[in-house]
C-alpha positions as a Markdown table, in Angstrom:
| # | Residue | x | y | z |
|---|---|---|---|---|
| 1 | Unk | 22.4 | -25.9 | -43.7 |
| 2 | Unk | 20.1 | -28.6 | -42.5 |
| 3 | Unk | 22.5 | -31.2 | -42.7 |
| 4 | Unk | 24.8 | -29.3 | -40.5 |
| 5 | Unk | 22.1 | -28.4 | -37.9 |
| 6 | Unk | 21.4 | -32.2 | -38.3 |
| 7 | Unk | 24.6 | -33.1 | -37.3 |
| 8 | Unk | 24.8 | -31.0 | -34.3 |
| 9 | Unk | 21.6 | -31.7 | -32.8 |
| 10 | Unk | 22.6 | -35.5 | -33.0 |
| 11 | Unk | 26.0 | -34.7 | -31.5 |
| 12 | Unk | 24.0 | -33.1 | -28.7 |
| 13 | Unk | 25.2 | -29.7 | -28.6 |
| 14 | Unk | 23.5 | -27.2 | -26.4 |
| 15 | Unk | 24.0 | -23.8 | -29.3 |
| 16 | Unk | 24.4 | -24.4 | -33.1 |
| 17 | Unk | 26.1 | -22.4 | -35.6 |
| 18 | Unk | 24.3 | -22.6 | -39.7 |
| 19 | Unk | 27.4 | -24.4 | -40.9 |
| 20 | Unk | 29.2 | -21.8 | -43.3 |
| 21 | Unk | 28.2 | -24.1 | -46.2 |
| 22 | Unk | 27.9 | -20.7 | -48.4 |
| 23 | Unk | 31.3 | -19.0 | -47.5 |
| 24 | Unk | 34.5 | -19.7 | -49.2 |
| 25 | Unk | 36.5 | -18.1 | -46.7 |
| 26 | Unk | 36.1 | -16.0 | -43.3 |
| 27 | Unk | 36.9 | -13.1 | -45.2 |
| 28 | Unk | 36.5 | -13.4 | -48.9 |
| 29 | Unk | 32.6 | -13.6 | -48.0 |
| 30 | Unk | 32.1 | -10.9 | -45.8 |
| 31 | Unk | 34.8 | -8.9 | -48.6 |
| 32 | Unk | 31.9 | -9.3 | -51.7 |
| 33 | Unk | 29.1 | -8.3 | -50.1 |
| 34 | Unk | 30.6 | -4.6 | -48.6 |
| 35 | Unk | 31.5 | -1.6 | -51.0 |
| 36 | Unk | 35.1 | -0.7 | -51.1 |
| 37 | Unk | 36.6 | -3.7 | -51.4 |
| 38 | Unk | 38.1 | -5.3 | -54.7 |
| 39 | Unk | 39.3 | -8.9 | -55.0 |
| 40 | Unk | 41.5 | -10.4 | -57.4 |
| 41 | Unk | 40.6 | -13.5 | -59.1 |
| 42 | Unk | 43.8 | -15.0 | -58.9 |
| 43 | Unk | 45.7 | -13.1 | -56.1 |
| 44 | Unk | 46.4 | -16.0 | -54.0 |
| 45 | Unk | 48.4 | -15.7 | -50.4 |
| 46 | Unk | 48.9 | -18.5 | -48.6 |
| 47 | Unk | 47.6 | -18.2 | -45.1 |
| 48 | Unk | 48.3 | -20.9 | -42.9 |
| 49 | Unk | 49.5 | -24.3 | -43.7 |
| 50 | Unk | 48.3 | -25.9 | -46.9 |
| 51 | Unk | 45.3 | -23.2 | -46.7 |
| 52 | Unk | 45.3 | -19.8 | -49.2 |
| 53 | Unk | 42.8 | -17.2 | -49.6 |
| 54 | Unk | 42.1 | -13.8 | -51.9 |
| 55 | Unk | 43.0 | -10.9 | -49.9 |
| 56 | Unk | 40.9 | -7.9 | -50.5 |
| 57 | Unk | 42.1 | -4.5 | -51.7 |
| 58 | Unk | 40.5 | -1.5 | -49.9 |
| 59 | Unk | 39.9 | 0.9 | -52.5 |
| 60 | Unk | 37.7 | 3.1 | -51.2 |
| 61 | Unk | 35.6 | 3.3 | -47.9 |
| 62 | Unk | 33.7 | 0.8 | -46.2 |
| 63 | Unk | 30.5 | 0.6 | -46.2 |
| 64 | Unk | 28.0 | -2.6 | -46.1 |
| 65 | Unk | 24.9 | -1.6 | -48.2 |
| 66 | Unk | 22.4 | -4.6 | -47.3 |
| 67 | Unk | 22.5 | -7.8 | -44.0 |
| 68 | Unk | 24.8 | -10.1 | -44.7 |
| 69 | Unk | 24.1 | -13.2 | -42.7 |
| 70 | Unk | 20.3 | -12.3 | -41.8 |
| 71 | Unk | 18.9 | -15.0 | -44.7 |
| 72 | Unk | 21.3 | -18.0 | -43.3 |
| 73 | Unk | 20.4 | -17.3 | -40.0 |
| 74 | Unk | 16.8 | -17.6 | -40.5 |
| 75 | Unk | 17.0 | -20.9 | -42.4 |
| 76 | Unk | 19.1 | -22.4 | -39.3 |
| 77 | Unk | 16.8 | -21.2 | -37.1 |
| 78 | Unk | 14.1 | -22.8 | -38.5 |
| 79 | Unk | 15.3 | -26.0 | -38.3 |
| 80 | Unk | 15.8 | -26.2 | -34.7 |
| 81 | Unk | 14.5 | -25.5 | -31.3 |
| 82 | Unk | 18.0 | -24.8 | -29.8 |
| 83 | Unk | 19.5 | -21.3 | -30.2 |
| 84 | Unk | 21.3 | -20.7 | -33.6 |
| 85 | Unk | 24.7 | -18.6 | -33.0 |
| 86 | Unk | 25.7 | -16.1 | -35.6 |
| 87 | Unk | 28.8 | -16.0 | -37.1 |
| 88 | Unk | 30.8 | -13.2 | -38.2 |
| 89 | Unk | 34.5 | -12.3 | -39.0 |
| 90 | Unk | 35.2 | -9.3 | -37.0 |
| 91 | Unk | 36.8 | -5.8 | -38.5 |
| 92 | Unk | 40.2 | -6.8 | -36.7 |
| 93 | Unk | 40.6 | -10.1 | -38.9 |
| 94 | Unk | 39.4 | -8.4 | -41.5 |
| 95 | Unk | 41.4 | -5.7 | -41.8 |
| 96 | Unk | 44.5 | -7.8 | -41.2 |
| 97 | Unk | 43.7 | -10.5 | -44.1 |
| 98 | Unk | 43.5 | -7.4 | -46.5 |
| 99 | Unk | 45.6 | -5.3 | -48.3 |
| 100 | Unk | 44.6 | -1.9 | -46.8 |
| 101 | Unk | 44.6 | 1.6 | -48.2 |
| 102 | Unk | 47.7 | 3.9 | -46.8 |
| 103 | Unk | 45.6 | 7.3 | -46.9 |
């Protein structure tokens, strides 16, 4: 994370993002940390290009039992004086990178 805040404040930008160094992908991350989601470990779909991610299975309902970025956040934070953006993969992206109940 401090490297890429490092970056950024030399590249001069005005609002910084932590840098993601933690997340395999945009929804794999977000996926393991909420209840009701199951992931294969080697269910492999390609998404785009050369690029391929584990969809989640919905098996029961969502829930998200604990903050999921809070910790990361912090760290950034820390480490600069700009303002630190938070980053998050909405519901709608997640819902369509997922393999979804039919109930």
């Amino acid at each position: 994370i401090a490297l890429m805040i490092g970056i950024q404040e030399a590249l001069g930008l005005d609002i910084l993002v932590h840098g993601e160094p933690e997340r395999t992908d945009m929804v794999e991350f977000f996926g393991q940390q909420m209840d009701g989601m199951l992931f294969s470990q080697n269910g492999w779909v390609q998404s785009f290009g050369s690029r391929c991610v584990r969809p989640p299975t919905f098996w029961s309902d969502i829930s998200r039992p604990k903050a999921m970025t809070v910790r990361e956040y912090k760290v950034a934070q820390a480490l600069t004086k700009k303002p630190v953006k938070g980053m998050l993969t909405g519901p709608v992206t997640i819902l369509n990178w997922s393999f979804p109940r039919v109930d």
